[in-house]
C-alpha positions in Angstrom: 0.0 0.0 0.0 1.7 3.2 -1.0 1.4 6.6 1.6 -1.4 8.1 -0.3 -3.0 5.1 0.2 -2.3 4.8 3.8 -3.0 8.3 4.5 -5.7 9.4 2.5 -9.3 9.3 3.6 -12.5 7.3 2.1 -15.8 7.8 2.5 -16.0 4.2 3.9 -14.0 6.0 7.1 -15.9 7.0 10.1 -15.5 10.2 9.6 -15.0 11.7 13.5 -13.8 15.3 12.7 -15.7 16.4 15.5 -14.8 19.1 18.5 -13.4 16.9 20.7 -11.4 14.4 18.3 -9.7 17.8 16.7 -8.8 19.3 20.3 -6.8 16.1 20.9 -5.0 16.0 17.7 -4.2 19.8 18.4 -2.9 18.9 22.1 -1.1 15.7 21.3 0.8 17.5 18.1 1.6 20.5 20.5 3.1 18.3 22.8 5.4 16.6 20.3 6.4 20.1 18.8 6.7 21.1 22.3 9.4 17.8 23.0 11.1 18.8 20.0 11.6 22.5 20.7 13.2 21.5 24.1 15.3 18.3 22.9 13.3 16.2 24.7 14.2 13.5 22.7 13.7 10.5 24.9 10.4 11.7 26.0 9.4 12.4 22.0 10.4 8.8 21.0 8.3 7.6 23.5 5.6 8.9 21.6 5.7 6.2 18.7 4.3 2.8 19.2 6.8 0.4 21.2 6.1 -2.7 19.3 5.4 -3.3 15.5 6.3 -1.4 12.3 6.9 2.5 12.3 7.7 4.9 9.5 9.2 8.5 9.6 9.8 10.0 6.1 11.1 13.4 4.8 10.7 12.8 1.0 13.2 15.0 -1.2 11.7 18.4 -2.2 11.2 17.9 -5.6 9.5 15.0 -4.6 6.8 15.4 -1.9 4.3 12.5 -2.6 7.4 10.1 -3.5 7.2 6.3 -2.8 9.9 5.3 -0.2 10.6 2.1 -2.1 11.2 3.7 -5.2 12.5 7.2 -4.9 15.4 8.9 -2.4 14.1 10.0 1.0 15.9 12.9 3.0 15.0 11.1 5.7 13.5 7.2 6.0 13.8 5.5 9.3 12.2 2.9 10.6 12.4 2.1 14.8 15.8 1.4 14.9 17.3 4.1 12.9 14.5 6.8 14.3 16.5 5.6 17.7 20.0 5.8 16.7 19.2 9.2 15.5 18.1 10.6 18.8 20.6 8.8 20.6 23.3 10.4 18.4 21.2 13.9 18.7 21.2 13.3 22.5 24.9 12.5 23.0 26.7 15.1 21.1 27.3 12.9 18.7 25.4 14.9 15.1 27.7 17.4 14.4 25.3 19.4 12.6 23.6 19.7 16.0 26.6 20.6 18.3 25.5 23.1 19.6 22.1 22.5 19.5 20.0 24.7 17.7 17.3 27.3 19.5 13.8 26.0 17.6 10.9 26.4 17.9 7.5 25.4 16.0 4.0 26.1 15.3 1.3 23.5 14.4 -1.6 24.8 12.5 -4.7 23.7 10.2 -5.0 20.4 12.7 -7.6 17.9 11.5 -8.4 14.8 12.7 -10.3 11.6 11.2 -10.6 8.1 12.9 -11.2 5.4 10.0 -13.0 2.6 10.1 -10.7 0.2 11.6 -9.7 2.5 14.3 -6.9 4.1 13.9 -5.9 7.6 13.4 -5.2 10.2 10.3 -3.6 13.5 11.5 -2.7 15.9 9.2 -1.2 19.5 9.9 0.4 22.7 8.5 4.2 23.6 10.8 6.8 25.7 10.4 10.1 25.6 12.3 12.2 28.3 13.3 15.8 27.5 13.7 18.2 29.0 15.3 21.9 28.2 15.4 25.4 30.4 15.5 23.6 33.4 14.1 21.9 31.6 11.2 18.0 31.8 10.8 16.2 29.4 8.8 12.4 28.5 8.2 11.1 25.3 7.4 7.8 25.4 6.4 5.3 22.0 5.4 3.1 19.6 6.6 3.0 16.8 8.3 0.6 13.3 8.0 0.7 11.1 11.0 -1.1 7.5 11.6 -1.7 6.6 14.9 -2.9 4.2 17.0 -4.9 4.8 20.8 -2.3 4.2 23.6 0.6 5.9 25.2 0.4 8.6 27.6 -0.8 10.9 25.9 -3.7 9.0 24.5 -2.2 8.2 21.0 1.2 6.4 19.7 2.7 7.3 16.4 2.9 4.3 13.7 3.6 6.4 11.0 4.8 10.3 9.9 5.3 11.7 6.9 6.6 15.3 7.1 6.9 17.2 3.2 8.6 20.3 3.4 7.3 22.8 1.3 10.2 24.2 -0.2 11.1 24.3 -3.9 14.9 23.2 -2.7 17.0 23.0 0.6 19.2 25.9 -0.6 19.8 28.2 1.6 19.8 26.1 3.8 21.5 23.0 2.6 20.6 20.0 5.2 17.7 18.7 7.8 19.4 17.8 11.0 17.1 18.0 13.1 13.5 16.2 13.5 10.9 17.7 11.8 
């Protein structure tokens, strides 16, 4: 099944965008931004399911609706490369993160849809503001997230897809820190 597939949303979904669905999408995602802004790292990987399959993507720019298993990814992780690279960003050891940058994000156009077979389709606008030995850069794009019920925070992560929405990285020539 490719990502469109996985993410997009039939009418054969239950289609929950309600009031209360919507405010916890909005609180869960500003709680991960809220992690990620303060390098809480540990406490953000906690986020994603603990067992099974997981996803993160950042598909190239010129790119944004690419198939992971046919087109290069910026970023494609699955659990155990998602925690090598906040183990690395913890412990000093991503250079392009030492020092850490000063971000900070805002989550926006939240909505929120449970399908049929109960899980989760999240879908947002962001744009991170980074900060780092006088340099400012933007990231602006949007992220699609499927999740499952659980955690502490009433959702896990299984899968998140974040397309930046620029027509190239120049100026700013790399991603190294989680979107």
């Amino acid at each position: 099944m490719s990502v469109n597939e996985e993410t997009s949303i039939s009418p054969n979904d239950v289609m929950l965008q309600d009031n209360q669905l919507r405010f916890a999408a909005e609180n869960y995602l500003i709680t991960e931004a809220e992690l990620l802004d303060t390098w809480q790292l540990d406490k953000w990987f906690a986020l994603w399911a603990a067992e099974g399959d997981l996803a993160y993507e950042i598909p190239s720019t010129d790119q944004p609706d690419a198939d992971p298993d046919v087109h290069l990814m910026f970023v494609r992780d699955d659990r155990f490369l998602l925690r090598q690279r906040v183990r690395s960003t913890m412990n000093g050891t991503n250079w392009a993160e030492n020092p850490r940058s000063t971000l900070r994000r805002m989550v926006s156009n939240v909505t929120a849809v449970e399908r049929a077979d109960g899980s989760f389709v999240f879908k947002c606008n962001f744009v991170v503001y980074r900060s780092q030995e006088a340099v400012q850069q933007i990231f602006p794009g949007h992220s699609i997230y499927q999740l499952e019920r659980g955690g502490e925070y009433g959702f896990v992560i299984r899968h998140k897809r974040s397309v930046l929405d620029l027509q190239e990285l120049r100026p700013h020539g790399r991603v190294a820190f989680i979107l």
